[in-house]
C-alpha positions in Angstrom: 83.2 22.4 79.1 84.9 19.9 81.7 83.3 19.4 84.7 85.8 19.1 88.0 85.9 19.7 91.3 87.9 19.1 93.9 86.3 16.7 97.0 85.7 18.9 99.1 83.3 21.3 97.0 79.9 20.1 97.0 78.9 18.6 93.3 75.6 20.0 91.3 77.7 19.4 88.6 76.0 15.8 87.6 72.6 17.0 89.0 72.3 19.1 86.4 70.8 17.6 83.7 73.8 19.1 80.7 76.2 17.0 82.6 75.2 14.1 80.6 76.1 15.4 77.8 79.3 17.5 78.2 82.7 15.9 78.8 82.9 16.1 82.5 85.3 14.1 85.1 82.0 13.0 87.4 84.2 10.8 90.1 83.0 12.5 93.4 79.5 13.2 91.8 79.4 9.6 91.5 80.9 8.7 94.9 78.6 10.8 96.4 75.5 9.7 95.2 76.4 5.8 96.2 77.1 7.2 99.6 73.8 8.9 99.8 72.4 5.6 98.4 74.2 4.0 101.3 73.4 5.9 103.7 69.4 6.0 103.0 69.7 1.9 102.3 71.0 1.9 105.8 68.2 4.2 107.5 65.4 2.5 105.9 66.9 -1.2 106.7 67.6 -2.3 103.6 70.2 -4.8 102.8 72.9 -3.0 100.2 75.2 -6.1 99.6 78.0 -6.1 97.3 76.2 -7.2 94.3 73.7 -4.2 94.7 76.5 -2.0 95.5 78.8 -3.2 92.5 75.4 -2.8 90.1 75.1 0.6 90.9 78.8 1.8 90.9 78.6 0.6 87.2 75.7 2.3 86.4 77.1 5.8 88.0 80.2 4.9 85.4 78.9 7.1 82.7 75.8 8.6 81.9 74.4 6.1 80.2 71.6 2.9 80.5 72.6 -0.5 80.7 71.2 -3.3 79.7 70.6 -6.3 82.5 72.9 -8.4 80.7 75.3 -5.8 80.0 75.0 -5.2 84.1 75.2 -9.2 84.1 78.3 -9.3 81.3 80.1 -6.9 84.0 79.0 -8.4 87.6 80.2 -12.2 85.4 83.5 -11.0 84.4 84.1 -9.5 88.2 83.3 -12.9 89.6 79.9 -12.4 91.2 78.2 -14.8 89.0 76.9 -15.7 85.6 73.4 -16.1 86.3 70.8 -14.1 84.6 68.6 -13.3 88.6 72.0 -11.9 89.7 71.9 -8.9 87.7 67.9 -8.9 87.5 67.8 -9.1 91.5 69.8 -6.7 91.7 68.7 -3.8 89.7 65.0 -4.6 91.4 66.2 -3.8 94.4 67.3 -0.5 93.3 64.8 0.6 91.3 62.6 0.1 94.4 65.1 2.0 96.5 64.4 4.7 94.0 68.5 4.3 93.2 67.8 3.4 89.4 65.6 4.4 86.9 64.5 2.2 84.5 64.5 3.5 80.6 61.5 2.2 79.6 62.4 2.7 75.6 66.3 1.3 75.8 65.0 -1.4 78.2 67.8 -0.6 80.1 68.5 1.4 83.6 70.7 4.2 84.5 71.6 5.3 88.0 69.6 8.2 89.6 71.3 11.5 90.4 68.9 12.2 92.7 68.3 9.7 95.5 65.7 10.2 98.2 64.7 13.3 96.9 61.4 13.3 95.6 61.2 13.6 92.0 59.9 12.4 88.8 62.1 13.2 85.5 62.1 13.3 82.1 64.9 11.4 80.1 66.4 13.0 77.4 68.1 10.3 75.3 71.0 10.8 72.8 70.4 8.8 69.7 74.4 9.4 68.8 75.8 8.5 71.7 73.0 6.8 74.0 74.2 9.2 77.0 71.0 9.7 79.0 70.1 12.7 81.3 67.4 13.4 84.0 65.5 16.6 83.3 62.7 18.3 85.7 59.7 17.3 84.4 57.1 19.0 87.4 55.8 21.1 84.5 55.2 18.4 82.0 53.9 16.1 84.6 51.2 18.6 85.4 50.3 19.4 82.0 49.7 15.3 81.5 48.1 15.1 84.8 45.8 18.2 84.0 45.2 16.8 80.1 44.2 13.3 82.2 41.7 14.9 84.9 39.4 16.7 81.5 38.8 13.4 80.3 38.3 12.0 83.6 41.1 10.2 84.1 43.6 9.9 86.8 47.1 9.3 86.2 49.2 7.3 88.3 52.3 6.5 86.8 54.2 7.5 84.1 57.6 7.9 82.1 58.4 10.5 79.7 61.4 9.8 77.4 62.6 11.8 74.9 64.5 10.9 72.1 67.6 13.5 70.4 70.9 14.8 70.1 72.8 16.2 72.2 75.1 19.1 71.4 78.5 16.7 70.4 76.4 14.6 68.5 74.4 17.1 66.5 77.6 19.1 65.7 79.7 15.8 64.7 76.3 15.5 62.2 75.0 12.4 64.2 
C-alpha cells in the first residue's frame, strides 16, 4: 500500500487520513504543505524564520507527534540552540498559524495536513506505533455541539483524540 507520486501530480495522498498509517513515501506531500505554510506565513505577514521553518520540516517527517523537547533535542543537535523557549517559541507560532496541532493527550504536536483550510479534526492515535492521523470530524463536532446547546451550553473549543490501532499494529498483535 505505498504511497508515491511523482512531483508533478498533485498529492491527496497524505490528506487522507489512512496515510498515517500505511507505508507511504510522503516527500512532496510534505514539501508541499511547508510551501503552502510559506506561502500563507508570507500573505498574512508573519515572520517564518528558520527555526519555525526547521520545527515544522521535522514535524512533516513522519506522521507522528513530537514532544517540545524532542523538537528541542533535534533543533540542539542542528545547531539552533539548546534552550528550552527555542523549541517552545517556535511551535507557538505555529500552532497559531494553524501549521501544528497540538495532541493534547501525547502532550506533543504534529504538523497539520491541512493548512489554511478551515477545519477541525479528530486524531486518531496508534497506541503501537504512536503514528497519528487527522480525520474529519464535522459530524462529531456537531453532535458535541448539539449534545452542548440541550443543556444549555455553548461550546467553544475542543479536541477529540482517539486512542487505537492501526491496521500494522493490530495485525503484528500490538
Amino acid at each position: 500500500m505505498a504511497h508515491k507520486h511523482s512531483s508533478a501530480d498533485s498529492c491527496a495522498g497524505c490528506a487522507d487520513p489512512g496515510a498515517a498509517f500505511a507505508s507511504h513515501d510522503h516527500g512532496h506531500c510534505a514539501a508541499d504543505v511547508l510551501a503552502r505554510a510559506e506561502a500563507l506565513a508570507a500573505e498574512q505577514g508573519a515572520r517564518f524564520t528558520p527555526v519555525r521553518k526547521r520545527v515544522l520540516e521535522i514535524l512533516l517527517e513522519e506522521h507522528k507527534a513530537l514532544g517540545a523537547y524532542d523538537v528541542l533535542q533535534r533543533l540542539a543537535a542542528e545547531g539552533f540552540g539548546h534552550q528550552p523557549p527555542v523549541a517552545y517559541r517556535a511551535l507557538e507560532f505555529l500552532v497559531e498559524q494553524g501549521f501544528v496541532h497540538r495532541v493534547q493527550r501525547l502532550n506533543a504536536f504534529t504538523a497539520c495536513m491541512h493548512p489554511g483550510e478551515a477545519h477541525a479534526p479528530a486524531f486518531l492515535i496508534c497506541r503501537g506505533c504512536d503514528a497519528v492521523a487527522e480525520a474529519p470530524a464535522d459530524k462529531v463536532r456537531a453532535a458535541l455541539e448539539g449534545a452542548g446547546a440541550a443543556l444549555g451550553f455553548t461550546v467553544e473549543r475542543s479536541n477529540i483524540e482517539a486512542l487505537g490501532l492501526c491496521t500494522a499494529c493490530r495485525e503484528a498483535g500490538k
